[in-house]
C-alpha positions as CSV (number, residue, x, y, z in Angstrom):
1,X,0.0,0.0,0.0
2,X,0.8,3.0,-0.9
3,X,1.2,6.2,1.5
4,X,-0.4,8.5,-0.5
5,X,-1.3,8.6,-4.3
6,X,-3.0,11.4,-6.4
7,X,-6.3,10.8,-8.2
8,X,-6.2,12.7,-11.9
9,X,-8.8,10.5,-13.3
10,X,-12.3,12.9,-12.9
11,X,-15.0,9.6,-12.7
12,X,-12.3,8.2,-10.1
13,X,-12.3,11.4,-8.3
14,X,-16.2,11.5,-8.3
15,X,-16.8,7.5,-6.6
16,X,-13.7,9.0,-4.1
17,X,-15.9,12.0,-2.9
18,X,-19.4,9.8,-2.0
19,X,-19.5,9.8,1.7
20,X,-19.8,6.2,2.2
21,X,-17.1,5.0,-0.2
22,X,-14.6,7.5,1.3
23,X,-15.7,6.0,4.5
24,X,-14.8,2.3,3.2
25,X,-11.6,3.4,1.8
26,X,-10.8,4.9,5.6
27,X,-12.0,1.2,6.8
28,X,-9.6,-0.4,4.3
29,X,-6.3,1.9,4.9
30,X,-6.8,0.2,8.2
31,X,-6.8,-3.2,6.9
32,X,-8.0,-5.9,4.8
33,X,-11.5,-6.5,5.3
34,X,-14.5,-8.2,3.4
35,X,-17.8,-6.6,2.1
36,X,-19.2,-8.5,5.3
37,X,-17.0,-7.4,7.8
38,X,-17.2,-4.0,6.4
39,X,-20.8,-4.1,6.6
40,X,-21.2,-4.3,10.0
41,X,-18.4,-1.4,10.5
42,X,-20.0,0.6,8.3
43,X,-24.0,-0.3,9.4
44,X,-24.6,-0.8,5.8
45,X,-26.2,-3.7,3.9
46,X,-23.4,-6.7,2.3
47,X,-25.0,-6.1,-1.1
48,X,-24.9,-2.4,-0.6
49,X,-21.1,-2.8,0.5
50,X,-20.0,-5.3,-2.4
51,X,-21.6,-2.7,-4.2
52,X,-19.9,0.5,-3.6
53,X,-16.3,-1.8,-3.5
54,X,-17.2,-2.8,-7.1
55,X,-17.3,0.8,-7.9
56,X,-13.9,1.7,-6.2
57,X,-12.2,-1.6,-7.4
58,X,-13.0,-0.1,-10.8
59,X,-11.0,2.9,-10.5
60,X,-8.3,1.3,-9.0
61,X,-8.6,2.6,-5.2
62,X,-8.7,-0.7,-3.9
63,X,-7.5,-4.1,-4.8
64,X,-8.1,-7.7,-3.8
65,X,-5.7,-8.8,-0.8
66,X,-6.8,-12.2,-0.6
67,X,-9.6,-14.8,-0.5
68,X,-10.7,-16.5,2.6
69,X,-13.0,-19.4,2.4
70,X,-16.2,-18.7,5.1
71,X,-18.6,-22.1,5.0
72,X,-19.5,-22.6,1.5
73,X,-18.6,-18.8,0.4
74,X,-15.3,-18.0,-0.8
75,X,-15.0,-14.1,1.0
76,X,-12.7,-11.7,-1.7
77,X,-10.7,-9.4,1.0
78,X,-9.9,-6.3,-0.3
79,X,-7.7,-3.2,0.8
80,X,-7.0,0.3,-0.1
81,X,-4.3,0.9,-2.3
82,X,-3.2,4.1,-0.6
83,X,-3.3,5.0,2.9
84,X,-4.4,8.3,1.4
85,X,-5.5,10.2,-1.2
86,X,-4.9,13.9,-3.0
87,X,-7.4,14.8,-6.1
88,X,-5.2,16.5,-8.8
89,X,-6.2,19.3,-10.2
90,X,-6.4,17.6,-13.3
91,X,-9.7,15.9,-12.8
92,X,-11.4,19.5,-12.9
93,X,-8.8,20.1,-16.2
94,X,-11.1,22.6,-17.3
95,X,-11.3,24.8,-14.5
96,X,-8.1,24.3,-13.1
97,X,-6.1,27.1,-11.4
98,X,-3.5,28.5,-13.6
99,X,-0.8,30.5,-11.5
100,X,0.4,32.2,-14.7
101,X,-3.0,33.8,-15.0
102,X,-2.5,36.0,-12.0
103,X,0.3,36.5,-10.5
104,X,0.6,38.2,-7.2
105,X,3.3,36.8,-4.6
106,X,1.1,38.4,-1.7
107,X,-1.9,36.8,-2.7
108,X,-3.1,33.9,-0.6
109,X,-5.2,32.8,-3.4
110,X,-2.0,33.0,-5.8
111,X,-0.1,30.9,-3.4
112,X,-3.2,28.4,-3.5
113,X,-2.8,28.3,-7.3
114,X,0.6,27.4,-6.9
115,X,0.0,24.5,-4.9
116,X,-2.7,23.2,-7.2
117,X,-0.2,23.1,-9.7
118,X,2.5,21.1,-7.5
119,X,0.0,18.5,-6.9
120,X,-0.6,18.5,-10.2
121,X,2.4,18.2,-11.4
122,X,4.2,16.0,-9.1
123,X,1.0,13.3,-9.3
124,X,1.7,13.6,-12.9
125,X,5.9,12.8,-12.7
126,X,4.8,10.3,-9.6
127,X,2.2,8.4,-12.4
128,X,4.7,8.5,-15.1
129,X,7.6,7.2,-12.8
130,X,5.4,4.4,-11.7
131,X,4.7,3.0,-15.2
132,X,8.7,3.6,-16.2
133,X,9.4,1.4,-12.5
134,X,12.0,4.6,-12.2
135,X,12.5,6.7,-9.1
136,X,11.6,10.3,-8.7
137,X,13.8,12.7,-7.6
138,X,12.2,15.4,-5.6
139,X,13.1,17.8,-2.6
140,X,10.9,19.7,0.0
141,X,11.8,21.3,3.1
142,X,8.8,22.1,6.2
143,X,9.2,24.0,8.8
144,X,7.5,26.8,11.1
145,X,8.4,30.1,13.2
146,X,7.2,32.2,15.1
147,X,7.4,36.0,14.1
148,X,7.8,38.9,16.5
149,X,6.0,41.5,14.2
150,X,4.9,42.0,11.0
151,X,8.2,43.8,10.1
152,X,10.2,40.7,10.7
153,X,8.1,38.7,9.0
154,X,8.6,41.1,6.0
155,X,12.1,41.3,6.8
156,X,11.9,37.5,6.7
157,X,10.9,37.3,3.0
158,X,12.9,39.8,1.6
159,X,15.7,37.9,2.8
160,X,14.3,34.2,1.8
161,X,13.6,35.4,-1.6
162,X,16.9,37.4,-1.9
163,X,19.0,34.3,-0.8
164,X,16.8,31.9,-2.8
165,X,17.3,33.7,-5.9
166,X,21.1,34.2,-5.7
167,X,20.5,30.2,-5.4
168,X,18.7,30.3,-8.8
169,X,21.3,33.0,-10.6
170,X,24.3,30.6,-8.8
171,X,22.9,27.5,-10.2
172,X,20.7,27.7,-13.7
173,X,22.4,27.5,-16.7
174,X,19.5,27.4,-19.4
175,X,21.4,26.0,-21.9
176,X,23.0,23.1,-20.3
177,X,22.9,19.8,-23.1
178,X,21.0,17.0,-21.5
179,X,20.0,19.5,-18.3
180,X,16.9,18.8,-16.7
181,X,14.8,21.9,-15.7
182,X,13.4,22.0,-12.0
183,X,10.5,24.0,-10.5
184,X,10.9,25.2,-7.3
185,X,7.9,27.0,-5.0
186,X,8.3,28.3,-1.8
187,X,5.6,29.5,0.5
188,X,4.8,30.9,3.5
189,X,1.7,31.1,5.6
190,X,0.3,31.2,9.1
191,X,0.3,28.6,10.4
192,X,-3.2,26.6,11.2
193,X,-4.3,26.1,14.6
194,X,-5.1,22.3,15.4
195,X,-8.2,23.3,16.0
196,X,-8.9,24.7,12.6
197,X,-8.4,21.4,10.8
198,X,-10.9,19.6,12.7
C-alpha cells in the first residue's frame, strides 16, 4: 500500500468523494477486510457494501488482498491501495487554477494556485515514474516560526527570496545539453491552529 497517491482521473475522483465509499476506503487503509465485515463497521447492507467496492475496485482505489473461504462462500478481501488520497487538479482540467494567470506573490489565493499546480504536477511525474518502474527525484523542506511582528516577517521574505534567488542566478544554466529543468515553489503562511483542521 501506498502512503499516498494522487487521483487525476475525474469519474475516479467523483466515486472518491461519496461519503460512504470515502468512509470504506478509511476502513480499508486500516486493513484488509471483506464486504461482510465492512458491513457491520460501516451499518450498511453486504450487497450495498460489495456494491460500492465494485465501484472503487474499478477505478483502482482498492484491490483484492486475498480470499478467505467462510462455510460454502469464498469471501474476496480487499484493501485500499493508498493509505491516502490527493485529487489532482487535473480531474477538474477545465477549470483548473493556472498560476500564470495571475500573478501576485502576496496573494493567498495565488499561493493556492501554486499548490494546485505542485499536486498536479508531481501526481503527474509520480504516475509516469510508476509506469517507467523509475525513481523520482524530488526535494521539500517544512518548517514553522514564530514572528515577533509583522516587520520581521517582512524582513523575513525579503531575505528568503533574496538568498533563494542568488541560489537560482548561482545554479541555472538554461542552456546546459541533457539538463533537466526543476521547478521550485516556496511558500509561507500562518500557520493553522489544530483546531482549525478539525
Amino acid at each position: 500500500m501506498l502512503d499516498v497517491t494522487v487521483i487525476e482521473d475525474p469519474e475516479a475522483a467523483a466515486v472518491s468523494l461519496d461519503p460512504i465509499r470515502a468512509r470504506l476506503l478509511a476502513e480499508l487503509a486500516a486493513g484488509p477486510a471483506s464486504a461482510a465485515m465492512l458491513a457491520g463497521q460501516v451499518g450498511l447492507p453486504r450487497q450495498k457494501v460489495n456494491y460500492h467496492l465494485k465501484a472503487l475496485e474499478r477505478h483502482g482505489l482498492v484491490e483484492l488482498a486475498g480470499e478467505r473461504r467462510k462455510g460454502n462462500v469464498t469471501e474476496r478481501l480487499m484493501r485500499a491501495t493508498a493509505a491516502s488520497y490527493v485529487i489532482s487538479p487535473l480531474a477538474l482540467a477545465a477549470v483548473q487554477p493556472d498560476p500564470e494567470r495571475f500573478r501576485d506573490q502576496l496573494s493567498a489565493r495565488w499561493l493556492l494556485a501554486l499548490g494546485a499546480r505542485l499536486v498536479r504536477d508531481v501526481g503527474s511525474l509520480i504516475t509516469g515514474a510508476a509506469k517507467a518502474r523509475q525513481r523520482l527525484a524530488t526535494y521539500a523542506l517544512d518548517g514553522e516560526v514564530r514572528f515577533a511582528s509583522a516587520a520581521e516577517r517582512a524582513a523575513f521574505i525579503e531575505e528568503l527570496t533574496a538568498g533563494v534567488t542568488a541560489l537560482i542566478q548561482k545554479y541555472d544554466v538554461p542552456d546546459a545539453e541533457g539538463g533537466r529543468d526543476h521547478r521550485i515553489v516556496v511558500a509561507v503562511h500562518p500557520t493553522l491552529k489544530k483546531t482549525e483542521l478539525e
